[in-house]
C-alpha positions as CSV (number, residue, x, y, z in Angstrom):
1,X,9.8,20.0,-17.3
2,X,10.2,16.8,-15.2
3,X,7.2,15.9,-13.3
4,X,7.1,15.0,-9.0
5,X,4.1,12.5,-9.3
6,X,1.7,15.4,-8.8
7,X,3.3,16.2,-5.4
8,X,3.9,20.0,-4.6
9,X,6.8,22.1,-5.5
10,X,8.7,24.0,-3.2
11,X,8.9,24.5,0.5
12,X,5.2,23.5,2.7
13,X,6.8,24.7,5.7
14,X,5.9,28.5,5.6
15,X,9.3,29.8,5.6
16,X,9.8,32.9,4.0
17,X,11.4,34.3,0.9
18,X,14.0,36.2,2.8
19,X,14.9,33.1,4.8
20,X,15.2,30.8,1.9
21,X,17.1,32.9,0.3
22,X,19.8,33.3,3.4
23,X,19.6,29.3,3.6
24,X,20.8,29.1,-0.3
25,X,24.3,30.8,0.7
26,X,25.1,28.2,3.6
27,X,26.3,24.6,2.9
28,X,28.1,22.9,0.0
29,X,26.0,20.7,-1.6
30,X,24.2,22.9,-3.7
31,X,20.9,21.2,-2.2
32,X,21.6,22.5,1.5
33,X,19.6,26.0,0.7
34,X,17.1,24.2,-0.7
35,X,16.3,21.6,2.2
36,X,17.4,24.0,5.3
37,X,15.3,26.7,3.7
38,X,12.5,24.6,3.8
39,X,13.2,24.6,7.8
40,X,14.7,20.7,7.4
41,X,17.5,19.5,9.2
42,X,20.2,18.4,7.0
43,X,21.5,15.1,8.8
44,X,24.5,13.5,8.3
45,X,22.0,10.5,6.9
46,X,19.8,12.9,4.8
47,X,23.4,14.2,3.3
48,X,24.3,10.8,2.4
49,X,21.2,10.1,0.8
50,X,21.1,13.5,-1.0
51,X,25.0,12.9,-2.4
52,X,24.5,9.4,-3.5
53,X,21.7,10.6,-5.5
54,X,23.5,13.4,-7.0
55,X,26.6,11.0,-7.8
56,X,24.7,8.6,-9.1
57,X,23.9,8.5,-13.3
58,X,21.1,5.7,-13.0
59,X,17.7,5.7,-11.3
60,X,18.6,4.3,-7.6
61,X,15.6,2.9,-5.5
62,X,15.9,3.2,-1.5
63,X,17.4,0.2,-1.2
64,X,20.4,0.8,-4.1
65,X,21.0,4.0,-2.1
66,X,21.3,1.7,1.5
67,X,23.7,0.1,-0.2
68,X,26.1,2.5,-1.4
69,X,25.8,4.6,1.7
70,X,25.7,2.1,4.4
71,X,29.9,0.5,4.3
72,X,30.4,4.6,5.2
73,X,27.2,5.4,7.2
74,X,26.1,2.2,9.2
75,X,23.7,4.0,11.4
76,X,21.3,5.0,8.6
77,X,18.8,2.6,8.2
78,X,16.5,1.5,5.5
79,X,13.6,3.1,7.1
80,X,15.9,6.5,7.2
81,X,16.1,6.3,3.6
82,X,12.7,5.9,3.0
83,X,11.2,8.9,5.4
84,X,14.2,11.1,3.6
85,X,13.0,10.3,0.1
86,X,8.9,11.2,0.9
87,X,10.2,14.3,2.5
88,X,12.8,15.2,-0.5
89,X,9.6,13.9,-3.1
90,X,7.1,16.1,-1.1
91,X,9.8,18.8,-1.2
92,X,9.9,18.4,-5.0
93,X,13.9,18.4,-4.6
94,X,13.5,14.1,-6.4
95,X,11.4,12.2,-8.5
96,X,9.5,9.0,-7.3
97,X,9.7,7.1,-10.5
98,X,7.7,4.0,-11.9
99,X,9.1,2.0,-13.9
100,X,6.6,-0.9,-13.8
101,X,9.8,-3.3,-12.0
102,X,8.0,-3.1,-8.5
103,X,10.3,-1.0,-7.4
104,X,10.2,3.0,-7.0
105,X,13.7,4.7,-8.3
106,X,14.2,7.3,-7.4
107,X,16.5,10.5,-8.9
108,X,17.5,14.9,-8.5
109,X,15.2,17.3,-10.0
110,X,18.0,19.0,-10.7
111,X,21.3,19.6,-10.3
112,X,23.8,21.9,-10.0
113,X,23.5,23.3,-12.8
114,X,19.8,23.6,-12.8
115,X,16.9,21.1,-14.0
116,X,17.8,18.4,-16.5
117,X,14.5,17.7,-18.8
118,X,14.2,14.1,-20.1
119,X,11.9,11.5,-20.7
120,X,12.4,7.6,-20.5
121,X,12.3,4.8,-22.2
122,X,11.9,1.4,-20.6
123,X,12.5,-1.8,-21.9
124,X,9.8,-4.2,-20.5
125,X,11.7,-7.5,-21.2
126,X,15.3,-6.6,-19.1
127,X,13.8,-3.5,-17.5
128,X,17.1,-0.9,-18.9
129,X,15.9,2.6,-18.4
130,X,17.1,5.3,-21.2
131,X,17.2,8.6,-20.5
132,X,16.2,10.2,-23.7
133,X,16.9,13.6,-24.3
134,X,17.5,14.3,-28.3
135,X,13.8,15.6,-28.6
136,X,12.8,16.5,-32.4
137,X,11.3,20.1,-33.2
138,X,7.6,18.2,-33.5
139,X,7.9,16.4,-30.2
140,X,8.6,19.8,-28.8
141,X,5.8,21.3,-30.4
142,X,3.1,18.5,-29.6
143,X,4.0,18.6,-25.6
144,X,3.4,21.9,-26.2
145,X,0.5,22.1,-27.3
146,X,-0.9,19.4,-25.8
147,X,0.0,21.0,-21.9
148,X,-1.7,24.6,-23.1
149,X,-4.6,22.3,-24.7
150,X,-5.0,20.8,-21.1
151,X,-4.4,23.9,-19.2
152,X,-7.4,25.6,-20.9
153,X,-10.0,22.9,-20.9
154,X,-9.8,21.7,-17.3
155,X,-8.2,25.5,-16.3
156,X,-5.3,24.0,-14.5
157,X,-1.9,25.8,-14.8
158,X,0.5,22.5,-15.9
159,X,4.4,23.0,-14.3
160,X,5.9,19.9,-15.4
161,X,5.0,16.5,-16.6
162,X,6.6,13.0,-17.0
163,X,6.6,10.9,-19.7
164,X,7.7,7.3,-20.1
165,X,7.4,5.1,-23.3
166,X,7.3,1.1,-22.7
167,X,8.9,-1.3,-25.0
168,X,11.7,-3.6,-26.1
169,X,15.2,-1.7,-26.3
170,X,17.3,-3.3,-29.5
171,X,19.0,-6.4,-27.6
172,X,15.5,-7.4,-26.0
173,X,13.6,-6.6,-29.4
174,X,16.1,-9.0,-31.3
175,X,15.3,-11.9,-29.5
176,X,11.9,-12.4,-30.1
């Protein structure tokens, strides 16, 4: 239930369901279906990018990823990483992710296993990032609500959303 920044879900190219479906058996990153189906190249660069993301248990912006890729992949540039993370965004295959630093982050919108709901919290002060996903019964219930609420009144069918709470995380909030 992890939102894209409002950015569509699925393939824009016009490919059809029989072909996406004969992409999802090739490759071995479970992600190659997914981006060949959507009739993209899947470049030795894009791979990289695509595998350090998947690897990775934080929120990466383009230029964590250049680092970690580029001792093993010199020829992919910082501009490479950029173009590859719009497309994968537009593609709804990552999340562009704000967390107020200055500094989009970037991380899957699923995995291998399938998608991976959470929300965030950020600490303001030393900017940690907390994936929080121990949601109570009434949390649950409110989000809920609150999407069928919004669905209704502006008649607008709601997919996914994100949600992010700002604050001070314990070591910040005890030093003020």
């Amino acid at each position: 239930m992890q939102g894209n920044g409002g950015r569509g879900h699925g393939c824009q190219r016009g490919k059809s369901a029989g072909d996406t479906q004969r992409a999802d058996c090739r490759g071995q990153g479970w992600w190659h279906g997914k981006f060949r189906g959507c009739g993209y190249r899947l470049t030795t660069g894009r791979e990289a990018i695509l595998d350090s993301l998947s690897k990775s248990e934080g929120h990466l912006s383009a230029e964590d990823i250049y680092m970690k890729i580029h001792p093993k992949y010199p020829n992919v540039g910082l501009t490479t990483i950029y173009r590859t993370l719009d497309v994968l965004s537009n593609l709804g295959m990552i999340y562009k992710l704000d967390f107020g630093d200055g500094r989009a982050r970037y991380e899957l919108a699923e995995g291998p296993k399938g998608a991976h709901h959470h929300h965030h919290l950020v600490c303001t002060d030393c900017n940690k990032v907390v994936d929080y996903t121990d949601f109570i019964d009434e949390e649950v219930e409110l989000l809920r609500e609150t999407e069928k609420g919004l669905g209704v009144k502006y008649n607008f069918k709601i997919t996914n959303h994100v949600i992010q709470f700002y604050g001070l995380c314990e070591q910040c909030s005890g030093k003020k």
